[in-house]
PyMOL Python script that loads the backbone (N, CA, C, O; Angstrom):
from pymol import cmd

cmd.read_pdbstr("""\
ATOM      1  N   UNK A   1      -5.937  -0.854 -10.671  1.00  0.00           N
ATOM      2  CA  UNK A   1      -6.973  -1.252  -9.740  1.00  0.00           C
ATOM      3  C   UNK A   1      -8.118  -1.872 -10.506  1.00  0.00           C
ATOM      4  O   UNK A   1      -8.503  -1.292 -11.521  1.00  0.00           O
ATOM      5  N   UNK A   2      -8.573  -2.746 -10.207  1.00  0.00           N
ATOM      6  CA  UNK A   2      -9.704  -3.896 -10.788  1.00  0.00           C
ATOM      7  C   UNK A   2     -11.152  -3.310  -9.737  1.00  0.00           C
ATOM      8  O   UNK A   2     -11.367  -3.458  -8.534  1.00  0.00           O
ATOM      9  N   UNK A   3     -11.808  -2.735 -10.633  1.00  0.00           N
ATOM     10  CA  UNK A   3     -13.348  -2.263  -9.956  1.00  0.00           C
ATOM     11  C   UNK A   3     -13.886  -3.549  -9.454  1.00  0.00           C
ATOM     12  O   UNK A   3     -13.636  -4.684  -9.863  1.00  0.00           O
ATOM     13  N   UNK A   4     -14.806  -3.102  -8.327  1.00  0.00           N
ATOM     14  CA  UNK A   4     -15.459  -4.099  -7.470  1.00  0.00           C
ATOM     15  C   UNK A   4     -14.982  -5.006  -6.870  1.00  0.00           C
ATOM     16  O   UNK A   4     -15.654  -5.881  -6.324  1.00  0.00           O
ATOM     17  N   UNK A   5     -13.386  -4.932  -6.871  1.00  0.00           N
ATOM     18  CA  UNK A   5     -12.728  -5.865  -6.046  1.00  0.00           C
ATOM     19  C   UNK A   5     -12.453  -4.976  -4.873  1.00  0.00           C
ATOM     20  O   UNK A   5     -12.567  -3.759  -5.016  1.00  0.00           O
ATOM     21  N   UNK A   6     -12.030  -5.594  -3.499  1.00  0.00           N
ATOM     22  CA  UNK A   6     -11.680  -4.862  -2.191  1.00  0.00           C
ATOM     23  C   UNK A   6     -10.786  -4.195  -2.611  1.00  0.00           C
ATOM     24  O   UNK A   6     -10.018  -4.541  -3.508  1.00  0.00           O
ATOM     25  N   UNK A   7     -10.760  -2.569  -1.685  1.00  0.00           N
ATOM     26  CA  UNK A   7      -9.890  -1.851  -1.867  1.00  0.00           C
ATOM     27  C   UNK A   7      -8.210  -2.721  -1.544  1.00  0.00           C
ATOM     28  O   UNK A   7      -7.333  -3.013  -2.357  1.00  0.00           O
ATOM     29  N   UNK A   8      -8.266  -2.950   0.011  1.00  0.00           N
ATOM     30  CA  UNK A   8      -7.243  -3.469  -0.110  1.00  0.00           C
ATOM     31  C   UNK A   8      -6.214  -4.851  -0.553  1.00  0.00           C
ATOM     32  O   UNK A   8      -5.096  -5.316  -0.328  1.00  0.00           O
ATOM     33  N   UNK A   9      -7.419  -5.106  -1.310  1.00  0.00           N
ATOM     34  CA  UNK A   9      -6.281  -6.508  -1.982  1.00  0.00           C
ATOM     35  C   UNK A   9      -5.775  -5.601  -3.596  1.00  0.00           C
ATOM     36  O   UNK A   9      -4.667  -5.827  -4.083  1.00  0.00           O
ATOM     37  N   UNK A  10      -6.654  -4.712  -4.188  1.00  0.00           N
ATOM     38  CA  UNK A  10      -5.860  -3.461  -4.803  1.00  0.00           C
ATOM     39  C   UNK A  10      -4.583  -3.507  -4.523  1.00  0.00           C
ATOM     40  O   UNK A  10      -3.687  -4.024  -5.190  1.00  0.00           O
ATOM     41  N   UNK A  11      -4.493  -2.728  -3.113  1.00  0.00           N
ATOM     42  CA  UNK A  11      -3.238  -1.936  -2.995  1.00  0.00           C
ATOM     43  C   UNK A  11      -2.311  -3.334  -2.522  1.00  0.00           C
ATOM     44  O   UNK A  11      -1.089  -3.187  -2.556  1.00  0.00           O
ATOM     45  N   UNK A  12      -2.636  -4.141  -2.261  1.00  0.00           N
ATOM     46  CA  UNK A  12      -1.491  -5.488  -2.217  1.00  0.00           C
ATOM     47  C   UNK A  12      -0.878  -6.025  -3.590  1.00  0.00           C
ATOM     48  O   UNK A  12       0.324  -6.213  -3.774  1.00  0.00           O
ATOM     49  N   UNK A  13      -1.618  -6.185  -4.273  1.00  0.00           N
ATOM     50  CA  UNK A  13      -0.930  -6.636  -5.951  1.00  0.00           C
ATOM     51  C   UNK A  13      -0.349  -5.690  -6.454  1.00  0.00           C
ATOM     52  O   UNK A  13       0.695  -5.917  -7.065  1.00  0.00           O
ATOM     53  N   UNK A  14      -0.949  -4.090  -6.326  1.00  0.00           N
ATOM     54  CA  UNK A  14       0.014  -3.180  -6.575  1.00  0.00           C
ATOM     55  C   UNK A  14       1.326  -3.096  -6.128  1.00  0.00           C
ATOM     56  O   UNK A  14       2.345  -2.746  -6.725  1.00  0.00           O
ATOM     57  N   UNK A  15       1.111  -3.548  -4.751  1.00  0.00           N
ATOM     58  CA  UNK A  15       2.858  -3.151  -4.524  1.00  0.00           C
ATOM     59  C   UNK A  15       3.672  -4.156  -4.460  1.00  0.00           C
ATOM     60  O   UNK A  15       4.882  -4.022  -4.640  1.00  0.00           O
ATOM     61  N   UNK A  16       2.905  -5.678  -4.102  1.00  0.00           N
ATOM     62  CA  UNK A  16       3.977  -6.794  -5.179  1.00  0.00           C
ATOM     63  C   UNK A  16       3.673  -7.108  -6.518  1.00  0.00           C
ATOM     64  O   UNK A  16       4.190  -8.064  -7.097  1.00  0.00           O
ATOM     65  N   UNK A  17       2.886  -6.373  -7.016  1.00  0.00           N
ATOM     66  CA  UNK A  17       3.706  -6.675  -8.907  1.00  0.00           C
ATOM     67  C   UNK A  17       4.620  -5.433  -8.545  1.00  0.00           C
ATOM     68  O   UNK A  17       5.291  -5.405  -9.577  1.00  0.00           O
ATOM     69  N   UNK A  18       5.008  -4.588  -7.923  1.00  0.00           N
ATOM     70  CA  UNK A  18       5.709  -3.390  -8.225  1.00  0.00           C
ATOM     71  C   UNK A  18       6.942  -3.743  -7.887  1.00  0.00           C
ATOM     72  O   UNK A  18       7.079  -4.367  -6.835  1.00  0.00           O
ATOM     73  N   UNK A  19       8.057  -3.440  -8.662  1.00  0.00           N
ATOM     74  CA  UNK A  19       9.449  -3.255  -8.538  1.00  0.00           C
ATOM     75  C   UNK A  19      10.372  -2.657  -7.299  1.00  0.00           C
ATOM     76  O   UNK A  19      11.326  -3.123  -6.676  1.00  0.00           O
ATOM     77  N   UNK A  20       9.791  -1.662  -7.247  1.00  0.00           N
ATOM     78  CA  UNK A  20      10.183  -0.603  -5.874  1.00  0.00           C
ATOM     79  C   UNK A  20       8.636   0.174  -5.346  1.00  0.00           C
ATOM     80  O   UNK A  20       7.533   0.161  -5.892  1.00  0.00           O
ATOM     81  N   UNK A  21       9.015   0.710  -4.293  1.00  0.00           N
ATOM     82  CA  UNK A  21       7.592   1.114  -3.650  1.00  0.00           C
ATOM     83  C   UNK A  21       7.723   2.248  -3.340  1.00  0.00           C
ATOM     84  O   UNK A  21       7.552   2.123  -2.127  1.00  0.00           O
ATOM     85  N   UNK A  22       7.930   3.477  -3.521  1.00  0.00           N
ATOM     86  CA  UNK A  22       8.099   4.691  -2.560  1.00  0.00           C
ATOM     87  C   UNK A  22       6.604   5.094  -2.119  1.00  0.00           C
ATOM     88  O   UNK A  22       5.473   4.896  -2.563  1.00  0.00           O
ATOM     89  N   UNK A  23       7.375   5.994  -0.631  1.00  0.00           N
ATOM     90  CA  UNK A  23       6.081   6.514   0.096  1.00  0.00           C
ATOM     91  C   UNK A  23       6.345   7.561   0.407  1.00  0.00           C
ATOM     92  O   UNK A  23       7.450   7.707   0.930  1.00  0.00           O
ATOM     93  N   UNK A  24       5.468   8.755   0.233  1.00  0.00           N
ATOM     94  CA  UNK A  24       5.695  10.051   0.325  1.00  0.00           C
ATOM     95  C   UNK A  24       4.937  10.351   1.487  1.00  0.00           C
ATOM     96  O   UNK A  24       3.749  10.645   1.355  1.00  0.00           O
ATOM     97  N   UNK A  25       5.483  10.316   2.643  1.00  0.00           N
ATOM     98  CA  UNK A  25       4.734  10.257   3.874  1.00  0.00           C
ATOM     99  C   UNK A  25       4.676  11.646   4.791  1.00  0.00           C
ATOM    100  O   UNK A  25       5.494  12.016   5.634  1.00  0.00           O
ATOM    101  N   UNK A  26       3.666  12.182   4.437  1.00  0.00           N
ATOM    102  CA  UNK A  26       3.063  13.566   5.215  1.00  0.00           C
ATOM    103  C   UNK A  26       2.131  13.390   6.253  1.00  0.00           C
ATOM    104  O   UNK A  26       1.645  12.264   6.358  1.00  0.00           O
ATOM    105  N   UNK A  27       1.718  14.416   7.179  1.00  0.00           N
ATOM    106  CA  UNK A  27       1.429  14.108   8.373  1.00  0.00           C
ATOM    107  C   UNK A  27      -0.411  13.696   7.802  1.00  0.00           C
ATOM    108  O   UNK A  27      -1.241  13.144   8.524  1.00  0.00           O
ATOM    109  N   UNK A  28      -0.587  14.036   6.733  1.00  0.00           N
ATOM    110  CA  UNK A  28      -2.449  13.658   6.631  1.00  0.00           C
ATOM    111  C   UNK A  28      -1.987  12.402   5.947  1.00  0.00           C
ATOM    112  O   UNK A  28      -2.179  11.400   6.636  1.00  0.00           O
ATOM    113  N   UNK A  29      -1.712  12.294   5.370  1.00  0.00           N
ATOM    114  CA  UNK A  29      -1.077  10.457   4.744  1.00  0.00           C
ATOM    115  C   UNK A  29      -0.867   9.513   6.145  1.00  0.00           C
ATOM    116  O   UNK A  29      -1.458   8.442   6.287  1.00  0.00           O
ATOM    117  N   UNK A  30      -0.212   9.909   6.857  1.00  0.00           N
ATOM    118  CA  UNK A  30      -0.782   9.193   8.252  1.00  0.00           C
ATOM    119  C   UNK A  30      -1.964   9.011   9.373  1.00  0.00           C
ATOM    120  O   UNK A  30      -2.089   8.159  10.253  1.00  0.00           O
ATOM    121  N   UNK A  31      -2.624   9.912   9.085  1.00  0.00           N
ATOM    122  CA  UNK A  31      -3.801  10.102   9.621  1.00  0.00           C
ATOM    123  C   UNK A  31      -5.207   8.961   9.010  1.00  0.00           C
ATOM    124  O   UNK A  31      -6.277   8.531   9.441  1.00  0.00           O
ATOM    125  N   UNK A  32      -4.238   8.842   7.582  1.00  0.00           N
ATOM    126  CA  UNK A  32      -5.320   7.921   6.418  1.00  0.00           C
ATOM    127  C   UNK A  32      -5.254   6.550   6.761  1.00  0.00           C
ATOM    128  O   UNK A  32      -4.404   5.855   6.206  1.00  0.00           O
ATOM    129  N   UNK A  33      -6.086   6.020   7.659  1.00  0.00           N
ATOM    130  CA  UNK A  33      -6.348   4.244   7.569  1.00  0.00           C
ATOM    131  C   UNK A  33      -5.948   3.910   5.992  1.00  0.00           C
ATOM    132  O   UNK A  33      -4.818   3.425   5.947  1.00  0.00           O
ATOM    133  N   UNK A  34      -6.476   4.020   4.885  1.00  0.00           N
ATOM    134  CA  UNK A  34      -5.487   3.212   4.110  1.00  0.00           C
ATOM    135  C   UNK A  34      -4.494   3.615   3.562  1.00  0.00           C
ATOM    136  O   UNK A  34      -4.183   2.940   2.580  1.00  0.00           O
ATOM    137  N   UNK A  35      -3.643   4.715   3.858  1.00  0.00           N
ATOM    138  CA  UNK A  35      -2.614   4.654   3.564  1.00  0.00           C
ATOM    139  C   UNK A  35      -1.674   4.124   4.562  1.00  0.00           C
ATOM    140  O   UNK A  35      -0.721   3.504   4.091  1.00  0.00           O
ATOM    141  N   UNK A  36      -1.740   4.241   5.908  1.00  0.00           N
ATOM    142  CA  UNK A  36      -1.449   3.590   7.047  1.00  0.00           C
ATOM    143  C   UNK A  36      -1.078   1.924   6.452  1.00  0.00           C
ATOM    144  O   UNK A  36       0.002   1.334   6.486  1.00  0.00           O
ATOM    145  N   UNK A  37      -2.634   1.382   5.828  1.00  0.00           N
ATOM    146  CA  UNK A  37      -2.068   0.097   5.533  1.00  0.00           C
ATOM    147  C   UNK A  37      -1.191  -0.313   4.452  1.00  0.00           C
ATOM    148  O   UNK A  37      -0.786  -1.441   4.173  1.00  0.00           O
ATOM    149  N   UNK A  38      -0.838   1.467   3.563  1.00  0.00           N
ATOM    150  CA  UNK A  38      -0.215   1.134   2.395  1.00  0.00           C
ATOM    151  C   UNK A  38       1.382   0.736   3.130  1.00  0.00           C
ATOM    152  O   UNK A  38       1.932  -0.236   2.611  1.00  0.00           O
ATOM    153  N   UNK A  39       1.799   1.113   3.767  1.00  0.00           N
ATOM    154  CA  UNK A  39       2.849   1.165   4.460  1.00  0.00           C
ATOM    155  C   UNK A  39       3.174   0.036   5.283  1.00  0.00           C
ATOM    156  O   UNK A  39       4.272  -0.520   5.300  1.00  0.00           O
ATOM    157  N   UNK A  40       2.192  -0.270   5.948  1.00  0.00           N
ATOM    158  CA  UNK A  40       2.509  -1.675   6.609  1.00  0.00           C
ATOM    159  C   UNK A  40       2.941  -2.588   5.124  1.00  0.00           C
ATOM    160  O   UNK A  40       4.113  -2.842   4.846  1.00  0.00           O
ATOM    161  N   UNK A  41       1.822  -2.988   4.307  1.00  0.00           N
ATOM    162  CA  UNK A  41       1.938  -4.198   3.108  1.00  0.00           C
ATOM    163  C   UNK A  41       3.251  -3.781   2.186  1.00  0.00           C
ATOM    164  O   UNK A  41       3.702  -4.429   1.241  1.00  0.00           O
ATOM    165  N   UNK A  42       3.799  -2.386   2.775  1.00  0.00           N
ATOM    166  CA  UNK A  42       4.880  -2.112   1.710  1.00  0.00           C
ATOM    167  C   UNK A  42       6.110  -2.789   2.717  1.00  0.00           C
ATOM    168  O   UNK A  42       7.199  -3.310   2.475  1.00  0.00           O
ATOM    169  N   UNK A  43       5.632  -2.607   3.500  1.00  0.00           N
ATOM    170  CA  UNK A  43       7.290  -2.713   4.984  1.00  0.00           C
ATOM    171  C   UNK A  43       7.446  -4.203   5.314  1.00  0.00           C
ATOM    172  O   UNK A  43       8.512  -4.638   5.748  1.00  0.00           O
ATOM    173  N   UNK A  44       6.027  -5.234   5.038  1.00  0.00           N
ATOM    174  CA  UNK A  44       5.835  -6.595   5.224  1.00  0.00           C
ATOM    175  C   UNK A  44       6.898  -6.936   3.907  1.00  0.00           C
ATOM    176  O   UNK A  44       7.750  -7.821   3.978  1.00  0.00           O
ATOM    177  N   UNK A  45       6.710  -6.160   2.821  1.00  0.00           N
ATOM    178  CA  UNK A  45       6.810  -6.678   1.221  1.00  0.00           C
ATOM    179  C   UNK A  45       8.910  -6.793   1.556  1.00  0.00           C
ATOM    180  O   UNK A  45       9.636  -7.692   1.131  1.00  0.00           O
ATOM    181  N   UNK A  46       9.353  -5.565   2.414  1.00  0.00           N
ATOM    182  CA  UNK A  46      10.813  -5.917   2.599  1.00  0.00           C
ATOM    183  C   UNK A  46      11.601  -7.499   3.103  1.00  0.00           C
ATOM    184  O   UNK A  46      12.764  -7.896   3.028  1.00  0.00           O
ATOM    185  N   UNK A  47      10.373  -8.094   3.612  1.00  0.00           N
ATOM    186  CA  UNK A  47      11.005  -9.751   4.440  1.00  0.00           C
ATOM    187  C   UNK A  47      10.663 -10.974   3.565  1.00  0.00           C
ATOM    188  O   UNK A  47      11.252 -12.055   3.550  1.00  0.00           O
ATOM    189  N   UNK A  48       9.425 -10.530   2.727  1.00  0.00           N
ATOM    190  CA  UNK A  48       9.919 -11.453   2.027  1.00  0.00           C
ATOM    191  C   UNK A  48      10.824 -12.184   1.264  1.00  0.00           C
ATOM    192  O   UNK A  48      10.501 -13.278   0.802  1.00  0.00           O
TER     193      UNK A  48
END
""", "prot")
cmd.dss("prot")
cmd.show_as("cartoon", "prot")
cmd.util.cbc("prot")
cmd.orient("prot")
């Protein structure tokens, strides 16, 4: 993660420079707006 940049363009380069993506998805991990969006940008990352 690169300080002072938006959180979520963070978690976007993270998970396309990343190889594979796992998500360990518990019921407060869903409750979390950004982990919520970790999941969408991971599930978008399958069509490309």
């Amino acid at each position: 993660f690169e300080p002072g940049r938006p959180i979520i363009d963070n978690i976007i380069d993270g998970i396309y420079s990343s190889r594979k993506t796992i998500c360990l998805i518990t019921r407060n991990y869903l409750k979390s707006n950004w982990c919520s969006s970790e999941v969408q940008v991971a599930s978008f990352r399958l069509f490309d």
